[in-house]
Phi, psi and omega in degrees: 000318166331310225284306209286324160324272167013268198312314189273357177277304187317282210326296192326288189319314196300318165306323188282335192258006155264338164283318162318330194258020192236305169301326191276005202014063179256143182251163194255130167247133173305159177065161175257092165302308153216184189275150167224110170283150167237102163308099162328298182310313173289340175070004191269111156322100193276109185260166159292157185302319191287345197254141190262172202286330153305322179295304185314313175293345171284317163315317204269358182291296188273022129312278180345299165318332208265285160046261202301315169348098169276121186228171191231105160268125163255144168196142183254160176248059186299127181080019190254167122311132180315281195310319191242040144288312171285326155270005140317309209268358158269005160271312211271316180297272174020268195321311181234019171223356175070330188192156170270128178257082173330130171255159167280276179297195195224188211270318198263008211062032179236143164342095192308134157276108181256139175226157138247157178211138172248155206262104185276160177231310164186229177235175182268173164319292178300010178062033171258142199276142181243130203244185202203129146280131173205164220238129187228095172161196206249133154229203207232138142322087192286321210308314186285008173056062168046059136295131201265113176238122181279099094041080177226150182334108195047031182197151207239152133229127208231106158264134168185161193301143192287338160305028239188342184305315189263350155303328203254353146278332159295336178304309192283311193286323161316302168312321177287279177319293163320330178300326191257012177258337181235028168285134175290351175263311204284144189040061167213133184280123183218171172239151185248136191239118197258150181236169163314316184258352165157207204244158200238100212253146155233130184284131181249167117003327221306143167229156217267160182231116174299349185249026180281135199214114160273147148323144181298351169284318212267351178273342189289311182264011125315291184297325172255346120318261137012267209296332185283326173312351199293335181272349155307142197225079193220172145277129163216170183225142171218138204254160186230109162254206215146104224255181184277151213107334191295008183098356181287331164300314257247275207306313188297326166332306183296309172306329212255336168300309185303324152315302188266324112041284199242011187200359180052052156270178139278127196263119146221145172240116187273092168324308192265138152307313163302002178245037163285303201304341206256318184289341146349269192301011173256294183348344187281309182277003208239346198287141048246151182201154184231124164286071174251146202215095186319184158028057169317297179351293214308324182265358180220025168269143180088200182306130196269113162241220196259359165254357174277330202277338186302325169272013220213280200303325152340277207312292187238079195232182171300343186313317186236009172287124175062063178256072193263099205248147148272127154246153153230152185243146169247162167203156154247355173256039203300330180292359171234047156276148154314140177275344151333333209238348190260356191278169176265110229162295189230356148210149181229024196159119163238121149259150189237135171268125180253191184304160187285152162286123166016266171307343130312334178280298199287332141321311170282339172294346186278305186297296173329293208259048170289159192044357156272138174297141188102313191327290188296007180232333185312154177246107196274333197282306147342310176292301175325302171295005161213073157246142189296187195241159164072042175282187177224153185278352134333287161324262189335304179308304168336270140346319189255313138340315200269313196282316203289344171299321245238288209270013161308271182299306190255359177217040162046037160085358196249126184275143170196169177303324166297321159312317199282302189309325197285331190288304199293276198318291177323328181256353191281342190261319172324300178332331223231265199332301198318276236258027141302096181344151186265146179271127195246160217256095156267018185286148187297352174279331184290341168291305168338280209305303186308293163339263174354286199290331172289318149323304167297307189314285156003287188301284218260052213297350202268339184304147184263120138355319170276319201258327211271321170224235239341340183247040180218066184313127197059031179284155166308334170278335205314352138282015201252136165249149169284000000 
């Protein structure tokens, strides 16, 4: 009702000074040709020396107009994180609107939609993770004669009167500077969640597990190599293969903790490997930073198609030129990386974690029964050797867990070397179990069937996997995976 007052009071004015300036045979150039200012100090209308006092009241009219006029600022927060987008704008509404005022409508005039969502930020005293409500749909500005602004995961939208532009761009322009001057995320280990609306940082915990034991090659370039490399301020990808158990998570953990530790790096850590492609276009706001991302293999196995090449371009692409970030990748599979992903660029270093050594073995059976009675007489060297070969420091751990159970439950707390023997014996046939091939169907309907289905995939890359045989009840394939 304001808006339309408005307007019509301009029209009116606007008529009455073309008449005046029609009796007076003065001529009106239409638009604002030039500015007409208002001194505050002065209580005064300032025209330029060339404009006569009908043009200047014809100026200030459709100034006045263009004013009242409402138009919609938009701005996206691209590549921020939720969490500190969203506790921004649980800073920023205080500050300049005093308390949030919900609106019924949006922006577009349709039914405002309201949420809350929470946010993790980090943890309480008891070490349970703590989160922030924070609000998603739209409210109204009183400072801005009720402007309306909608609030959606990373990105603003504002109607409001155009006298009102350099107030609702600094406003805009704020938000962006605090997200990146008061982030909860940036130099912090966090793990990542990809949404609808953009990515979740969560803070994680990771503790370093002190019993973890390398060969002595593979310890020397973590420690003299690697981890000192952190200070560079470069891209480098560093992959740790390796078959499982070997410590290769438990060490990249360590690196990335030891990043941020000693370099203010921002840690993430990526379980799913498919949350790499999403996480790229952030690093930029996020660096310095160290990336680590299980199982590569999983995004870099097969065939190169437009999502291997998408991610290939990611890597050493303008996204991440003059970036500084580390990634490390872990496989258990190196041999089925694609050789595209093996060049330098997009891997620059392997270290391969192997199997335990003796003296290695025997080291972690050392660590396990510190403080235990009984401890100073076990002969850990012993134990070791009779153990099977080609263990993983899982196993070993395991195996030393199983002694220490033993000697709990069944021997009055004292640890000894029979223990250990008992352990090793109690694990050799699970051990045995793990690395037998599992026995596959080679009868020919079951090859047919296999052949049949890796063609159609092949053809049909969009078929759903769950639906394409599996839903054809009592077929002879109705088990068969790919």
């Amino acid at each position: 009702m304001q808006d339309t007052v408005n307007n019509t009071l301009a029209e009116h004015g606007k008529v009455m000074v073309i008449k005046a300036a029609k009796d007076h045979g003065i001529e009106l150039v239409p638009g604002m040709a030039q500015l007409v200012e208002q001194s505050e100090k002065t209580h005064s209308i300032i025209l330029p020396s060339e404009m006569n006092k009908l043009q200047g009241a014809f100026n200030l009219l459709k100034q006045y107009q263009e004013e009242e006029t409402t138009r919609i600022y938009n701005r996206a927060y691209a590549h921020f994180f939720l969490n500190d987008f969203i506790i921004t704008m649980q800073k920023l509404i205080p500050k300049y609107f005093g308390m949030l005022h919900v609106s019924r409508v949006d922006t577009q005039g349709q039914k405002a939609s309201t949420d809350y969502i929470q946010i993790p930020v980090g943890y309480d005293a008891a070490g349970n993770t703590r989160t922030e409500k924070g609000y998603i749909g739209s409210i109204t500005a009183p400072c801005w004669e009720g402007a309306i602004i909608d609030i959606s995961p990373a990105s603003l939208a504002i109607k409001a009167k155009m006298k009102f532009e350099k107030q609702v761009n600094a406003f805009l322009e704020e938000v962006e500077t605090t997200i990146k001057s008061s982030s909860i995320v940036k130099g912090e280990s966090v793990s990542v969640a990809v949404t609808r609306n953009g990515l979740i940082a969560s803070p994680i915990k990771a503790k370093l597990n002190s019993k973890i034991v390398l060969s002595p090659d593979v310890d020397r370039i973590v420690n003299n190599l690697v981890i000192p490399s952190l200070r560079d301020k470069v891209k480098r990808s560093i992959l740790f293969t390796g078959d499982f158990g070997t410590g290769k998570t438990e060490t990249a953990i360590k690196v990335g903790l030891e990043g941020q530790r000693r370099y203010d790096r921002t840690f993430f850590y990526l379980e799913n490997a498919n949350t790499l492609g999403n996480l790229i276009p952030y690093i930029k706001n996020y660096q310095p930073c160290l990336v680590f991302c299980e199982d590569v293999d999983q995004i870099s196995s097969g065939d190169r198609d437009s999502t291997m090449n998408t991610l290939l371009n990611q890597i050493d692409g303008n996204e991440l030129k003059n970036v500084d970030c580390t990634f490390v990748f872990t496989t258990n599979n190196h041999d089925k990386i694609h050789p595209a992903m093996r060049r330098p660029g997009r891997i620059d270093q392997v270290v391969h974690f192997d199997y335990c050594t003796t003296e290695s073995i025997a080291k972690i059976f050392e660590l396990y029964a510190e403080g235990w009675e009984g401890a100073a007489d076990v002969d850990y060297m012993k134990a070791a050797e009779a153990c099977p070969p080609k263990l993983q420091g899982a196993m070993i751990a395991e195996i030393a867990r199983q002694a220490m159970k033993y000697s709990e439950h069944l021997h009055g707390k004292v640890v000894s070397t029979d223990r250990f023997l008992d352990a090793i014996s109690s694990m050799k046939h699970h051990i045995e179990f793990m690395r037998d091939d599992q026995k596959v169907d080679h009868s020919a309907e079951n090859l047919l069937a296999h052949v049949l289905y890796k063609s159609m995939k092949k053809a049909f890359p969009q078929i759903d996997t769950g639906v394409s045989i599996n839903e054809f009840t009592g077929s002879p394939y109705a088990d068969l995976q790919g």
